[in-house]
FIBA-281493 format. One record per residue: residue in three letters; x, y, z of N, C-alpha, C in turn. Coordinates in pm, 1 decimal, m for minus. Layout:
BEGIN
<r = ALA n.east = X n.north = Y n.up = Z ca.east = X ca.north = Y ca.up = Z c.east = X c.north = Y c.up = Z>
...
//
This chain:
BEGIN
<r = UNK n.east = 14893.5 n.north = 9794.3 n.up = 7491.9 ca.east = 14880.2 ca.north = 9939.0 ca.up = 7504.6 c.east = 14961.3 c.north = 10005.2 c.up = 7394.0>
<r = UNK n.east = 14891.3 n.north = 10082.3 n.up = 7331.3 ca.east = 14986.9 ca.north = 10164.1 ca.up = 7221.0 c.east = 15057.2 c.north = 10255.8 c.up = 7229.3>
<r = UNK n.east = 15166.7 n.north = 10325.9 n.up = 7194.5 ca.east = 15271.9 ca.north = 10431.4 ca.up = 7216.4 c.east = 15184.1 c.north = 10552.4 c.up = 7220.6>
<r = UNK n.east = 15061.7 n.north = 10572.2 n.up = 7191.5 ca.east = 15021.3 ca.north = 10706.5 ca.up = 7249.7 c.east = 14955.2 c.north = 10684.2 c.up = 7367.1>
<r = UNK n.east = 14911.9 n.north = 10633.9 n.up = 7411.8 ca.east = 14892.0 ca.north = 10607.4 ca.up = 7525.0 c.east = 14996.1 c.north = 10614.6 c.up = 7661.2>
<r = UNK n.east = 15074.6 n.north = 10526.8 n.up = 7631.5 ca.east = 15228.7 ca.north = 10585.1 ca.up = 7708.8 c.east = 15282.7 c.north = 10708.8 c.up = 7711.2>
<r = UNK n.east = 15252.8 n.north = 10748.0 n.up = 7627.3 ca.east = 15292.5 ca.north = 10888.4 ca.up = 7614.0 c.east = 15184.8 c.north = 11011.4 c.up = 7724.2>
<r = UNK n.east = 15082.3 n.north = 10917.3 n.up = 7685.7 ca.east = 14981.9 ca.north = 10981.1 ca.up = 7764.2 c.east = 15007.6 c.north = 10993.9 c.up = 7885.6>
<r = UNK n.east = 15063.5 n.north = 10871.7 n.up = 7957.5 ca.east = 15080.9 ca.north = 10852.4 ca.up = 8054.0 c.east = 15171.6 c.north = 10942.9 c.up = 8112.4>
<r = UNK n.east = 15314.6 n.north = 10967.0 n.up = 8025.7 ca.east = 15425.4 ca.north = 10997.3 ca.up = 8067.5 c.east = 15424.5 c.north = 11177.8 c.up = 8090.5>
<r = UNK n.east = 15314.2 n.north = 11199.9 n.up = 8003.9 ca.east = 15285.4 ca.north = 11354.1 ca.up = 8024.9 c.east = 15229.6 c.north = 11378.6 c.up = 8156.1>
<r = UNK n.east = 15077.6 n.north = 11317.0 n.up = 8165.5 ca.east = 15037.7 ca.north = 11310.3 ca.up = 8301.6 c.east = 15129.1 c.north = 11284.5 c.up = 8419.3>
<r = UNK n.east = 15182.6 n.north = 11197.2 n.up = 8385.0 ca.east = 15333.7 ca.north = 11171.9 ca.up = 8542.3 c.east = 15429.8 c.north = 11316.9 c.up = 8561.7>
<r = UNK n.east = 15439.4 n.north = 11322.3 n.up = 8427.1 ca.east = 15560.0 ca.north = 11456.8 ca.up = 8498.0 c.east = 15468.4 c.north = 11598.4 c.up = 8527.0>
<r = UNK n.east = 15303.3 n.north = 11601.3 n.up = 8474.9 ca.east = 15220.6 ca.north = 11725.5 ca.up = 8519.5 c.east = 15192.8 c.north = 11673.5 c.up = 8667.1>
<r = UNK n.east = 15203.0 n.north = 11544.3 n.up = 8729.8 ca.east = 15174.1 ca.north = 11538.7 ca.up = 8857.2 c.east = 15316.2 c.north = 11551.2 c.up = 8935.3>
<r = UNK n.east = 15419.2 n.north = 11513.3 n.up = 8916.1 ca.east = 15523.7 ca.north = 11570.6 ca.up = 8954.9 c.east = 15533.7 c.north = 11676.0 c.up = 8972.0>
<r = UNK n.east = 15510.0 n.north = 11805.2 n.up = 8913.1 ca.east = 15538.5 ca.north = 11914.1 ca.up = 8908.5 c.east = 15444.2 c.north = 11955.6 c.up = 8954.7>
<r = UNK n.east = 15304.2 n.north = 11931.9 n.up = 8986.4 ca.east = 15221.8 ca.north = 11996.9 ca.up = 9053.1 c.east = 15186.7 c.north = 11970.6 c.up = 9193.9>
<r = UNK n.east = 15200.6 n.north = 11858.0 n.up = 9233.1 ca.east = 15232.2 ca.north = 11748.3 ca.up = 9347.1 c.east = 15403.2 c.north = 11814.1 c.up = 9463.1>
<r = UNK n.east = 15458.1 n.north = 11803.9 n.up = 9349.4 ca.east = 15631.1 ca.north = 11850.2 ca.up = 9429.3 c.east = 15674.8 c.north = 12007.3 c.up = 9431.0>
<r = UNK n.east = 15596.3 n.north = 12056.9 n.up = 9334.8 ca.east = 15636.6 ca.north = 12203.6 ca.up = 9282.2 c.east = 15817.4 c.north = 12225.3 c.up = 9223.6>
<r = UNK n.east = 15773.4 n.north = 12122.8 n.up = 9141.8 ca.east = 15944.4 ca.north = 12137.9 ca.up = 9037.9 c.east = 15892.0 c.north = 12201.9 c.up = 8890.1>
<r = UNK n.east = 16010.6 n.north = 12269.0 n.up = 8878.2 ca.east = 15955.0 ca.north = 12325.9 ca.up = 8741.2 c.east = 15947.9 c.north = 12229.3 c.up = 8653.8>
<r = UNK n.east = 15880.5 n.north = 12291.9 n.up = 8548.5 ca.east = 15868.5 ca.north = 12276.9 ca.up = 8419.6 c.east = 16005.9 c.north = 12208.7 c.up = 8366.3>
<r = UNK n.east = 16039.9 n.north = 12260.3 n.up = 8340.3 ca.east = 16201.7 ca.north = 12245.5 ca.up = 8274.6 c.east = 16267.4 c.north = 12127.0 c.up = 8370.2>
<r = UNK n.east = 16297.9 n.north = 12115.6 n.up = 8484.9 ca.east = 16336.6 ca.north = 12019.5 ca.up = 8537.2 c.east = 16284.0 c.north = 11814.6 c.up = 8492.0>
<r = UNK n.east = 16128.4 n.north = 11897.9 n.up = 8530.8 ca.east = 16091.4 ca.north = 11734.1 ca.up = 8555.6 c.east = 16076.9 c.north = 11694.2 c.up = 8390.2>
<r = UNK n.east = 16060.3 n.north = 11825.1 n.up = 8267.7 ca.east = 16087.2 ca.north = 11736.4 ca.up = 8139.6 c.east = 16219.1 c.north = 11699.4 c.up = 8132.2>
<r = UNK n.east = 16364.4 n.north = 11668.5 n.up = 8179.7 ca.east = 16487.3 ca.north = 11640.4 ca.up = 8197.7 c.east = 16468.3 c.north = 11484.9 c.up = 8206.0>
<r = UNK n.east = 16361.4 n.north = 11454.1 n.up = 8288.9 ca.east = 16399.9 ca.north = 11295.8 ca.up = 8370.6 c.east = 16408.9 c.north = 11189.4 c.up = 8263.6>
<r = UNK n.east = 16449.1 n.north = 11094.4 n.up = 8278.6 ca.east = 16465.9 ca.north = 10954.6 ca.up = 8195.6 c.east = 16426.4 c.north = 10893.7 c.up = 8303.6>
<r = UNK n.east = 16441.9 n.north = 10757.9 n.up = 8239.9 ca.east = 16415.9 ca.north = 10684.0 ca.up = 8291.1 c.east = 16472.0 c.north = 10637.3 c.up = 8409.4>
<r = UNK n.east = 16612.6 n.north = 10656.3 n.up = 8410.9 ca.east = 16713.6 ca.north = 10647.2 ca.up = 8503.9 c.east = 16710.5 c.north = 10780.8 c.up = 8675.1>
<r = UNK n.east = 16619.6 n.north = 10870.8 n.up = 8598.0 ca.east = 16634.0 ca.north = 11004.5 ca.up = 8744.3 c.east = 16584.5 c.north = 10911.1 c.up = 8848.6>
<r = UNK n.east = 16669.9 n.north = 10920.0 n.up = 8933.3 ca.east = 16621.2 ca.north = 10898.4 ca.up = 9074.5 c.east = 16510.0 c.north = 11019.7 c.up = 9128.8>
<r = UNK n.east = 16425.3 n.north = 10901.8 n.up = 9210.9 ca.east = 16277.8 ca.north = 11007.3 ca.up = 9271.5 c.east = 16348.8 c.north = 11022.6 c.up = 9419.2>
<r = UNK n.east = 16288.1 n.north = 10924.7 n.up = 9491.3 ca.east = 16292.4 ca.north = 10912.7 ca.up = 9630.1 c.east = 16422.4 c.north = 10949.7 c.up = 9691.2>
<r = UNK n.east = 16479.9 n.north = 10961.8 n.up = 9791.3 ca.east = 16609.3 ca.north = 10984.6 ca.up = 9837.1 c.east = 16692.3 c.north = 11094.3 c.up = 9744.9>
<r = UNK n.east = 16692.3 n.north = 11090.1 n.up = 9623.9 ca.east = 16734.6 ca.north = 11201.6 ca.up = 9481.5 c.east = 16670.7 c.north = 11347.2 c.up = 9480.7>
<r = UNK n.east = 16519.6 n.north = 11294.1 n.up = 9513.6 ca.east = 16471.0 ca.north = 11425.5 ca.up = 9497.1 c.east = 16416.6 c.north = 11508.4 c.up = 9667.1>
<r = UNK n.east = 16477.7 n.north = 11603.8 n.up = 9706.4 ca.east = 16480.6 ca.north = 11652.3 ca.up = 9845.0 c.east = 16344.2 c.north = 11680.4 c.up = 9866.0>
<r = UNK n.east = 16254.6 n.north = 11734.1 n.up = 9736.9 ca.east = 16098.8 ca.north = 11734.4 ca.up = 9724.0 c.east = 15984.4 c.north = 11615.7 c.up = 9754.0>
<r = UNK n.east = 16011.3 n.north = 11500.3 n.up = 9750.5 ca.east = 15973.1 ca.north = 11407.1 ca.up = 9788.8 c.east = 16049.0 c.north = 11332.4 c.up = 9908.9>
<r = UNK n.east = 15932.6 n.north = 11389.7 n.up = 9987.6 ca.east = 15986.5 ca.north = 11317.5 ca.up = 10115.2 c.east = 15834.4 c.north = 11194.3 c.up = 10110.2>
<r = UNK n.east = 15883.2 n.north = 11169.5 n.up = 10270.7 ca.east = 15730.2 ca.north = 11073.5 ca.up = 10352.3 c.east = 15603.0 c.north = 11121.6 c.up = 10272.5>
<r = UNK n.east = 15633.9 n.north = 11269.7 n.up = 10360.4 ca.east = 15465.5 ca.north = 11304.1 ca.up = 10314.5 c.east = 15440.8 c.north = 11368.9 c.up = 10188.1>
<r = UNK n.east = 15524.5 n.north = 11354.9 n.up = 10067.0 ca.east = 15458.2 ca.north = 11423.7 ca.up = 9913.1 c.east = 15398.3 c.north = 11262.2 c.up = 9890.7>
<r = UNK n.east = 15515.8 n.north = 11161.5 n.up = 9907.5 ca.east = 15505.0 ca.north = 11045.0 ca.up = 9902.3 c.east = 15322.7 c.north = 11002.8 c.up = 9867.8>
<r = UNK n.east = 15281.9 n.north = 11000.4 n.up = 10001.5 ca.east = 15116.5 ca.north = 10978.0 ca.up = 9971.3 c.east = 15095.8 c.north = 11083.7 c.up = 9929.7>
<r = UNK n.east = 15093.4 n.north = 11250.5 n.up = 9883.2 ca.east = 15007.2 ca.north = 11300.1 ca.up = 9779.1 c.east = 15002.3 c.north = 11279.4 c.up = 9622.9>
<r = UNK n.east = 15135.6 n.north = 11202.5 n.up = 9605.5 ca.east = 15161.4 ca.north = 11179.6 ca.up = 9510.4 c.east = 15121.5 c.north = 11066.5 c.up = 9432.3>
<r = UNK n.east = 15122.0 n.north = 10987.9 n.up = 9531.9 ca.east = 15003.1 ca.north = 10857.1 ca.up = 9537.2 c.east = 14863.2 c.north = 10834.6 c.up = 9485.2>
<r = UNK n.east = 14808.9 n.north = 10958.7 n.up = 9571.5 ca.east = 14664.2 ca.north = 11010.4 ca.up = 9581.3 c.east = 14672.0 c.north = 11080.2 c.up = 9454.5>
<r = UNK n.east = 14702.3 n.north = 11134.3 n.up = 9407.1 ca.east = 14708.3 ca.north = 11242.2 ca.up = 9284.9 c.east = 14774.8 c.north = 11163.4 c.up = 9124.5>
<r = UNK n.east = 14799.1 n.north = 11042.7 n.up = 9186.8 ca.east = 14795.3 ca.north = 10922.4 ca.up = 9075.0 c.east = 14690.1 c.north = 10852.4 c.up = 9076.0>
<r = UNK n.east = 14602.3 n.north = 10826.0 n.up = 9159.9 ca.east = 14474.4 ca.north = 10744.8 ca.up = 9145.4 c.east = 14360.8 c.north = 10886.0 c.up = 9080.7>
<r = UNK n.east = 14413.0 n.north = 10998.6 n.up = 9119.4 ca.east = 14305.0 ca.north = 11079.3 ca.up = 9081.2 c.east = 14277.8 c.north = 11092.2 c.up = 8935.0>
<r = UNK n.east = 14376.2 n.north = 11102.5 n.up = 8890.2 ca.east = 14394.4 ca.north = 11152.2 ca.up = 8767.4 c.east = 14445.2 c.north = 11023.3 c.up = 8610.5>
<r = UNK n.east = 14470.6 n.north = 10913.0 n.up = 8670.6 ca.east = 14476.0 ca.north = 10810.6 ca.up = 8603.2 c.east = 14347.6 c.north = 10719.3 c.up = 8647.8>
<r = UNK n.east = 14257.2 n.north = 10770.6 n.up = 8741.3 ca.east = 14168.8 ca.north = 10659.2 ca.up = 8800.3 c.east = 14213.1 c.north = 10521.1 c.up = 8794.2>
<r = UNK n.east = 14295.8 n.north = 10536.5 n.up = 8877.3 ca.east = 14321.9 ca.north = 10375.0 ca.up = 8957.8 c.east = 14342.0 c.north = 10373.5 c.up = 9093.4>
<r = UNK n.east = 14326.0 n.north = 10269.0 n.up = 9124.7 ca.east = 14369.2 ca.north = 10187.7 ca.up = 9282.1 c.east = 14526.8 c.north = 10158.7 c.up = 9294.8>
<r = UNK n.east = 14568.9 n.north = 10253.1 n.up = 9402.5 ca.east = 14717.9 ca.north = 10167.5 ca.up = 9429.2 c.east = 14713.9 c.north = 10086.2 c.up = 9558.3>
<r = UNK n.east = 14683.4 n.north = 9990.0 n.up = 9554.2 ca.east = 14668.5 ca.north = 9954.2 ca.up = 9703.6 c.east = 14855.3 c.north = 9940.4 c.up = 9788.5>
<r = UNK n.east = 14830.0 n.north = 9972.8 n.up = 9906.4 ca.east = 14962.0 ca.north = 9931.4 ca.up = 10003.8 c.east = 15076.3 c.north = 9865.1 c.up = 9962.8>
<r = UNK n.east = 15055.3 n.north = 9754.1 n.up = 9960.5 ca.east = 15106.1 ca.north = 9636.8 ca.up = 9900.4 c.east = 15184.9 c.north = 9663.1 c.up = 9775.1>
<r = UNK n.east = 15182.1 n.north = 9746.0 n.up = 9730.9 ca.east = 15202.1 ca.north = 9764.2 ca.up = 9549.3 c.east = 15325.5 c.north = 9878.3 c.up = 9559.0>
<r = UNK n.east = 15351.0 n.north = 9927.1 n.up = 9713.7 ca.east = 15444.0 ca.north = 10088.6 ca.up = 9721.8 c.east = 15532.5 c.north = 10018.2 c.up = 9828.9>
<r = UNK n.east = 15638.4 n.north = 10014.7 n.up = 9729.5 ca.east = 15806.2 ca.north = 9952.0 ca.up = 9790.1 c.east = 15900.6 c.north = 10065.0 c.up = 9743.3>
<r = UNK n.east = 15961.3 n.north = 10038.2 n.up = 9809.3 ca.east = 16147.0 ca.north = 10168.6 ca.up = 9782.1 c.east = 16120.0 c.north = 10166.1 c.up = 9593.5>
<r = UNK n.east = 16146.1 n.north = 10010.9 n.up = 9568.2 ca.east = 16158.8 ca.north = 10025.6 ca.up = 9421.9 c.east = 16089.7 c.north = 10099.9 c.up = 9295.8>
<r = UNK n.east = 16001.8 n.north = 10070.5 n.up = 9351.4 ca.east = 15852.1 ca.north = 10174.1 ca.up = 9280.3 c.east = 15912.3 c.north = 10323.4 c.up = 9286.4>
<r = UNK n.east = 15909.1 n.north = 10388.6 n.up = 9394.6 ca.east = 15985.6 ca.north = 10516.4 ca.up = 9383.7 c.east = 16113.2 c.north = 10563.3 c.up = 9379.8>
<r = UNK n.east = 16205.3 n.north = 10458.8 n.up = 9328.4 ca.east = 16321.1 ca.north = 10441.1 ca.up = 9312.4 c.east = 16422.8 c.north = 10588.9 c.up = 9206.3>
<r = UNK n.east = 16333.1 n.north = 10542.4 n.up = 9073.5 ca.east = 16336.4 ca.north = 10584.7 ca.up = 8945.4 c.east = 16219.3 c.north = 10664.3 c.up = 8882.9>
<r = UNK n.east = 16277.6 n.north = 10736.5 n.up = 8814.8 ca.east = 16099.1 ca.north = 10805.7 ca.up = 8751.1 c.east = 16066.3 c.north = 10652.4 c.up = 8607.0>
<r = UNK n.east = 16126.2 n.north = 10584.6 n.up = 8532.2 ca.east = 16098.0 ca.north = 10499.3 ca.up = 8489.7 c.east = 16026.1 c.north = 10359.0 c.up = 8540.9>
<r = UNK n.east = 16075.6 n.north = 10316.5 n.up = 8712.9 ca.east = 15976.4 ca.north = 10272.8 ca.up = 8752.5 c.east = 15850.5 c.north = 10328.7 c.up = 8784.3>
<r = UNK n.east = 15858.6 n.north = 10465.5 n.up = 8840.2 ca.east = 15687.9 ca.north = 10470.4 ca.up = 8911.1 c.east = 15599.9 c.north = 10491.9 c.up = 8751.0>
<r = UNK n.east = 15700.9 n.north = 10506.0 n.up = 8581.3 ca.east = 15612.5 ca.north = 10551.0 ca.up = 8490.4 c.east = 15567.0 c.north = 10370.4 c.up = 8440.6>
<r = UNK n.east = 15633.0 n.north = 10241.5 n.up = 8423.5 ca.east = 15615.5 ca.north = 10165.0 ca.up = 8406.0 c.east = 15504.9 c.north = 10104.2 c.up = 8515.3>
<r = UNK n.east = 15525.3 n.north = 10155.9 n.up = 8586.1 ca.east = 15360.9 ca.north = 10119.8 ca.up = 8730.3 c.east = 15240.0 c.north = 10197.9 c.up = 8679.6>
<r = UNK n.east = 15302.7 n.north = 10261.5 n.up = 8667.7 ca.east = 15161.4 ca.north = 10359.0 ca.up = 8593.4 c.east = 15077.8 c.north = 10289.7 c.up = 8505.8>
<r = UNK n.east = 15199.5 n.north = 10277.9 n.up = 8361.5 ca.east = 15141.0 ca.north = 10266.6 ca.up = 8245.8 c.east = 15082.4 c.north = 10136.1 c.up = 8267.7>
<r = UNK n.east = 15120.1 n.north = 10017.1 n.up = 8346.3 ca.east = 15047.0 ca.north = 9904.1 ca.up = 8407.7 c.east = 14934.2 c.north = 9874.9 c.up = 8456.8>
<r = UNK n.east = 14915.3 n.north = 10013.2 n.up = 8567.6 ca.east = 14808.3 ca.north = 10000.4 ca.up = 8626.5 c.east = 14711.2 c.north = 10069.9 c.up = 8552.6>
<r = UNK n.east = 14739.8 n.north = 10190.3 n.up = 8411.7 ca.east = 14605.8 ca.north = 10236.2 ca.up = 8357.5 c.east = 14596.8 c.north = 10117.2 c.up = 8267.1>
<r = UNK n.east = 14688.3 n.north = 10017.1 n.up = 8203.8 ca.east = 14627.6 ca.north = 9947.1 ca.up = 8102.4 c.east = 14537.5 c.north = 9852.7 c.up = 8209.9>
<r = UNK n.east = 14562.3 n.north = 9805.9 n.up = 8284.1 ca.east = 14414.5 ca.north = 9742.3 ca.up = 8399.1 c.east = 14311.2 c.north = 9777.3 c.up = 8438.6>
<r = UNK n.east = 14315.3 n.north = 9883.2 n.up = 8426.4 ca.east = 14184.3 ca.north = 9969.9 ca.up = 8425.8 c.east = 14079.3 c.north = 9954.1 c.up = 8403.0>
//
């Protein structure tokens, strides 16, 4: 996968963040790799959890199946962007 592509990715992740959680602009361009999502962010609870999910298969067209969504995955915004960029290069 080539660096624009990732990039691609990484834009799309933080426009679904922010449209998904309702964080600004300015915030979610802040994150590294290191921001904590889950437990970090008071906006993501249980239930953004699956819209956020859903609104990653929409818009990257992929499958996340069950199996694939552990603490770790939503740990970090660098993990759920390295899941990403994984699951569109499978595509």
């Amino acid at each position: 996968m080539t660096g624009l592509a990732n990039d691609e990715t990484d834009t799309l992740l933080r426009a679904i963040l922010r449209d998904v959680l309702g964080l600004a602009a300015d915030r979610v361009a802040a994150f590294d790799a290191d921001t904590g999502l889950f437990g970090a962010l008071p906006e993501l609870d249980s239930m953004a959890v699956a819209g956020l999910l859903t609104e990653m298969e929409d818009r990257f067209d992929i499958v996340i199946d069950d199996d694939e969504v552990d603490g770790e995955l939503l740990e970090t915004y660098g993990n759920l962007l390295a899941f990403a960029q994984v699951k569109r290069a499978a595509a």
